[in-house]
TIRO-2110 file (N, C-alpha, C; in Angstrom, 1 decimal):
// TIRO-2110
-50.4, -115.0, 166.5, N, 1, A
-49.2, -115.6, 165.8, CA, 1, A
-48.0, -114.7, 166.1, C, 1, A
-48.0, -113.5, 165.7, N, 2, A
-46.9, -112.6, 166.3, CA, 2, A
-46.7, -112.7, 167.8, C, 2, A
-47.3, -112.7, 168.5, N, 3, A
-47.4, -113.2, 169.8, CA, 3, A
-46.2, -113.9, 170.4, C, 3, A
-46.5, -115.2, 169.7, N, 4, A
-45.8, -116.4, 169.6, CA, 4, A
-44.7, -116.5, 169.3, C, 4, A
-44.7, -116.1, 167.6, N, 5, A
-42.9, -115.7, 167.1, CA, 5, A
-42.3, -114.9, 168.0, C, 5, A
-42.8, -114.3, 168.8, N, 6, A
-42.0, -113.1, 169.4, CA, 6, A
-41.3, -114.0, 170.7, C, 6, A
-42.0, -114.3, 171.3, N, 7, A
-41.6, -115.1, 172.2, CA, 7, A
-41.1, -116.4, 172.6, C, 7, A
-41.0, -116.9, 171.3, N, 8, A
-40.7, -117.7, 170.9, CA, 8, A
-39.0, -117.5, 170.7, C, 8, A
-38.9, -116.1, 169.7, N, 9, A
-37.8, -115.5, 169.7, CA, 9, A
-36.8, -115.3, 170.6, C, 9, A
-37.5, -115.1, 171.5, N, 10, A
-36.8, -114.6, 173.1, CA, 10, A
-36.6, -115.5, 174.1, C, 10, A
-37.4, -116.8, 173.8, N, 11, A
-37.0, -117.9, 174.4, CA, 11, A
-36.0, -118.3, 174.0, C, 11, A
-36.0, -118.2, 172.5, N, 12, A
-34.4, -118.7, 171.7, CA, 12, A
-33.0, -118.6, 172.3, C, 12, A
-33.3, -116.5, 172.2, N, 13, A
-32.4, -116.0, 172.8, CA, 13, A
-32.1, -116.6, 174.1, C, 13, A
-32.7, -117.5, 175.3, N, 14, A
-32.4, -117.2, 176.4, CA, 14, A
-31.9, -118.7, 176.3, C, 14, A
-32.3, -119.4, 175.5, N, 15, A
-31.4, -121.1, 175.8, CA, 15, A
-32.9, -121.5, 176.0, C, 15, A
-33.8, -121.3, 176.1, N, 16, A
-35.1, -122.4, 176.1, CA, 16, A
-35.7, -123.2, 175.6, C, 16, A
-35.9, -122.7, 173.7, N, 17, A
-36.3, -123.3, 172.8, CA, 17, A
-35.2, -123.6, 172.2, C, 17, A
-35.8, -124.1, 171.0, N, 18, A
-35.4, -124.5, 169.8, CA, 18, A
-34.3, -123.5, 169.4, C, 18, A
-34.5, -123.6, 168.0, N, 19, A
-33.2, -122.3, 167.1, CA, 19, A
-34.2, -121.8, 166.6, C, 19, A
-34.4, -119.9, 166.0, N, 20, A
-35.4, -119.9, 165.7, CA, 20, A
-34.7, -119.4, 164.2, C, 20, A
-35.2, -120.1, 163.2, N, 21, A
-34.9, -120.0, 161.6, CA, 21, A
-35.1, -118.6, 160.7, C, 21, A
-35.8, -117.6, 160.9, N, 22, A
-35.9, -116.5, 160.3, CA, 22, A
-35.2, -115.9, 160.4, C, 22, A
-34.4, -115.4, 159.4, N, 23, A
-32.8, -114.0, 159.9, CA, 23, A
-33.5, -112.4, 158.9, C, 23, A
-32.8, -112.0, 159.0, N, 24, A
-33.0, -110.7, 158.5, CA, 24, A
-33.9, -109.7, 159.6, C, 24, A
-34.6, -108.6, 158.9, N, 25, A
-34.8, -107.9, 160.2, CA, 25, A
-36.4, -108.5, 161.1, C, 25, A
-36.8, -109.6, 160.3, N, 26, A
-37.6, -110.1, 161.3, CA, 26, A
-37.3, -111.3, 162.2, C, 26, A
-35.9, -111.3, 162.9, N, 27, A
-35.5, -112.3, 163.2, CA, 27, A
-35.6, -111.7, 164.9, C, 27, A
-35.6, -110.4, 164.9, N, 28, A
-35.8, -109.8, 166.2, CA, 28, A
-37.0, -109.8, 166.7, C, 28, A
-37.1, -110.1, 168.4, N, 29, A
-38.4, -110.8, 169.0, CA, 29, A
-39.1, -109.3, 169.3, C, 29, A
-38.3, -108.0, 169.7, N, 30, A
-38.8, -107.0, 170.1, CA, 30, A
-40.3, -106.6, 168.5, C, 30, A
-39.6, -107.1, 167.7, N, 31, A
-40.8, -106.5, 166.2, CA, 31, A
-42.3, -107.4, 166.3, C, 31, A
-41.8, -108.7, 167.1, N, 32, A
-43.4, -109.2, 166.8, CA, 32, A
-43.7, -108.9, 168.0, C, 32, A
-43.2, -108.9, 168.9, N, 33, A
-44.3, -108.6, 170.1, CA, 33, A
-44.9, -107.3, 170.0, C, 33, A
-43.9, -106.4, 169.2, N, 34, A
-44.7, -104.9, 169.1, CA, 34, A
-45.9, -105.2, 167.9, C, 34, A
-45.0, -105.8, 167.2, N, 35, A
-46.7, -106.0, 165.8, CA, 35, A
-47.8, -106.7, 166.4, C, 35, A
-47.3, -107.5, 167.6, N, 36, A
-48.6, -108.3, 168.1, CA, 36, A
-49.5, -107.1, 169.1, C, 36, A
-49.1, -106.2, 169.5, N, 37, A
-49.8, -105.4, 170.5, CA, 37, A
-49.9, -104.2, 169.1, C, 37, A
-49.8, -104.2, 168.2, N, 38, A
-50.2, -103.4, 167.2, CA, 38, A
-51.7, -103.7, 166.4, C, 38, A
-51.6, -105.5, 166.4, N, 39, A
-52.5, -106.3, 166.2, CA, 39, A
-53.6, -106.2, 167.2, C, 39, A
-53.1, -106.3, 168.3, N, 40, A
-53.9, -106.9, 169.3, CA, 40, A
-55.0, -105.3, 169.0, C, 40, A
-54.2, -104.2, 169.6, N, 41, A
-55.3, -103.2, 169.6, CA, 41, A
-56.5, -102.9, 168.8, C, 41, A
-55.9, -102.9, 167.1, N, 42, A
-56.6, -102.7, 165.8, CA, 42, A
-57.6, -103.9, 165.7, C, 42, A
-57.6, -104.9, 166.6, N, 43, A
-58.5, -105.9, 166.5, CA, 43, A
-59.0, -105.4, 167.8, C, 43, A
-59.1, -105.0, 168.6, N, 44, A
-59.9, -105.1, 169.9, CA, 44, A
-60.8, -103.5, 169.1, C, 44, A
-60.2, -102.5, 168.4, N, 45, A
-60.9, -101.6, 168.1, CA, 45, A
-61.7, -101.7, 166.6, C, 45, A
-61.7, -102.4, 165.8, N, 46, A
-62.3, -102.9, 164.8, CA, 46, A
-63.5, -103.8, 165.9, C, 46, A
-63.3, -105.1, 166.5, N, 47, A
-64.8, -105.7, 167.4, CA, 47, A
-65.7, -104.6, 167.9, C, 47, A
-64.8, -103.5, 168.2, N, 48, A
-66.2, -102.3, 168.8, CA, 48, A
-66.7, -102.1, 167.9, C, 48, A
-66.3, -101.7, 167.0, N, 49, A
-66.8, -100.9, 165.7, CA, 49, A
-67.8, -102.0, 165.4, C, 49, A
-67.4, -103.2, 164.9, N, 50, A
-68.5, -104.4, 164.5, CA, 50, A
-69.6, -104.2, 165.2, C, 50, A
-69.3, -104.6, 166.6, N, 51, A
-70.6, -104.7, 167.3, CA, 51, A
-71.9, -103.2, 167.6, C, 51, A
-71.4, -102.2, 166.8, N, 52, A
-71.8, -101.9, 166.8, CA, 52, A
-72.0, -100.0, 167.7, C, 52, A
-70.8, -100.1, 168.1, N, 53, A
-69.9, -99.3, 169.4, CA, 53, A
-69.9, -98.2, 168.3, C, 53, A
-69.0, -96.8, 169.2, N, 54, A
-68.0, -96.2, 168.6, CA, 54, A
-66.8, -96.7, 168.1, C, 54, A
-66.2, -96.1, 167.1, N, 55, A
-65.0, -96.6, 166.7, CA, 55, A
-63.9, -95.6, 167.7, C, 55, A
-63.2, -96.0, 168.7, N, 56, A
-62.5, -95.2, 169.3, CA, 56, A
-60.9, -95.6, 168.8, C, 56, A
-60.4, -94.7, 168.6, N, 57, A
-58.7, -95.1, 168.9, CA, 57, A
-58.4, -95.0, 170.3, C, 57, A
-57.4, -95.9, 170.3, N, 58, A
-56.7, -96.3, 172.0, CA, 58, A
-56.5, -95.2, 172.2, C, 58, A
-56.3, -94.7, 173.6, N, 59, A
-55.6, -93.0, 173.8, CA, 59, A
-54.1, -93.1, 173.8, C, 59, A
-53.3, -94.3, 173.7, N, 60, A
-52.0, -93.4, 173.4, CA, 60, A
-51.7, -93.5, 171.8, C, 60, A
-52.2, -94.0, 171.2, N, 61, A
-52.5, -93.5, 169.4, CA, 61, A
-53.3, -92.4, 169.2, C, 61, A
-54.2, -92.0, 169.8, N, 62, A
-54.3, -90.9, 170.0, CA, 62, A
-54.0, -89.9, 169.9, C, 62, A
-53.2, -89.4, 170.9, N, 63, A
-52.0, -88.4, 171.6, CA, 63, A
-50.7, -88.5, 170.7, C, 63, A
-50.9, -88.7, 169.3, N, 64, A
-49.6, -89.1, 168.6, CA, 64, A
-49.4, -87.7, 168.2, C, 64, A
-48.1, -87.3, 167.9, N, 65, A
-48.1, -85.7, 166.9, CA, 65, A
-48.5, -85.9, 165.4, C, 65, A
-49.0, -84.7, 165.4, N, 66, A
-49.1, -84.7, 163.8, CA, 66, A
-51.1, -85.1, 164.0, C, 66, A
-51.4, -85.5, 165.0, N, 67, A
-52.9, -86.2, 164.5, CA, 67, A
-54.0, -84.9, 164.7, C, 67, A
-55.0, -85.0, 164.4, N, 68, A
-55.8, -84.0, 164.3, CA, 68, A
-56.6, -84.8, 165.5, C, 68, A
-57.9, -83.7, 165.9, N, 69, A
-58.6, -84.6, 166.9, CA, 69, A
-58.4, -85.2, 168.4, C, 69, A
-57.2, -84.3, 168.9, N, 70, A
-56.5, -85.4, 170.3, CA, 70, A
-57.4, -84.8, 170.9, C, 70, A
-57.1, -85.7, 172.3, N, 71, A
-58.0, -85.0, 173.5, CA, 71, A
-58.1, -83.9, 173.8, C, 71, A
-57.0, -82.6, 173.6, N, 72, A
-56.3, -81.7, 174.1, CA, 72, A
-57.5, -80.7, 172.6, C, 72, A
-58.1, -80.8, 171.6, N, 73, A
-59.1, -80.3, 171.1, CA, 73, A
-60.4, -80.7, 171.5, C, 73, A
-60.8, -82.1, 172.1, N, 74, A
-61.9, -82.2, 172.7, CA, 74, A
-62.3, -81.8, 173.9, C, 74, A
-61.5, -81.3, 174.6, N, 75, A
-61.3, -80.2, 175.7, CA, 75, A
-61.8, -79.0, 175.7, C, 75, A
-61.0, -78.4, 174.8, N, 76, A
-61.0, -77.5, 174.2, CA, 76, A
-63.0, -77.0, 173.5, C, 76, A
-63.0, -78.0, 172.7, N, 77, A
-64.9, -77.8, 172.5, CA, 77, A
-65.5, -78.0, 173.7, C, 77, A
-65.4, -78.7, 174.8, N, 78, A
-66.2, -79.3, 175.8, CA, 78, A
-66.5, -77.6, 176.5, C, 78, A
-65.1, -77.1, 176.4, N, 79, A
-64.9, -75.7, 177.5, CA, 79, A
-65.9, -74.6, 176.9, C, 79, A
-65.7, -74.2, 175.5, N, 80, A
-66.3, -73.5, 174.8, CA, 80, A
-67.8, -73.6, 174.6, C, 80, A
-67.9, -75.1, 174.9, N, 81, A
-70.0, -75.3, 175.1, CA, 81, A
-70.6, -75.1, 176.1, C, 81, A
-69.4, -74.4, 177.2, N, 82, A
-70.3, -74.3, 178.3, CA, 82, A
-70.1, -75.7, 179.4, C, 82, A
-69.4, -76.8, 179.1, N, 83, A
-69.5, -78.1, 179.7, CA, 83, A
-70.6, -78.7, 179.2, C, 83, A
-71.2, -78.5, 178.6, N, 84, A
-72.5, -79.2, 178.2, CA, 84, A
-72.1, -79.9, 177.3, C, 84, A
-71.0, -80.7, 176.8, N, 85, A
-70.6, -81.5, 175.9, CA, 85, A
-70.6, -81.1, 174.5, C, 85, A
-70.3, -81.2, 173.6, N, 86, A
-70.0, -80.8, 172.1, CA, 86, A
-70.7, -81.4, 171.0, C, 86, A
END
């Protein structure tokens, strides 16, 4: 659905569609296409988990500052085990 509004938005903007009725700050197409690949991920990483998988975060959520856990410490143990994994 974000998806949609988003592009739907941007059609607006270009003369293709319709008028698109939402004002305020969700009236901009750049917020749902990002909420939709916000969505999209957290759903494609929640099905792993369901089915039964690891639960992995995507790697560029990952690599965020501030997060504990990035690759750059799983490295870091892999080296210290000898390579023999952690």
């Amino acid at each position: 659905m974000a998806y949609s509004l988003g592009f739907w938005r941007l059609a607006s903007d270009m003369g293709l569609a319709g008028q698109f009725d939402i004002t305020g700050a969700f009236s901009h197409w750049q917020l749902w296409i990002g909420l939709g690949v916000i969505l999209h991920a957290a759903a494609i990483s929640l099905n792993r988990h369901g089915r039964g998988g690891n639960f992995q975060m995507p790697q560029v959520l990952a690599a965020l500052p501030g997060r504990r856990g990035t690759a750059t410490d799983d490295l870091e143990r892999h080296v210290h085990a000898g390579g023999k994994g952690a």
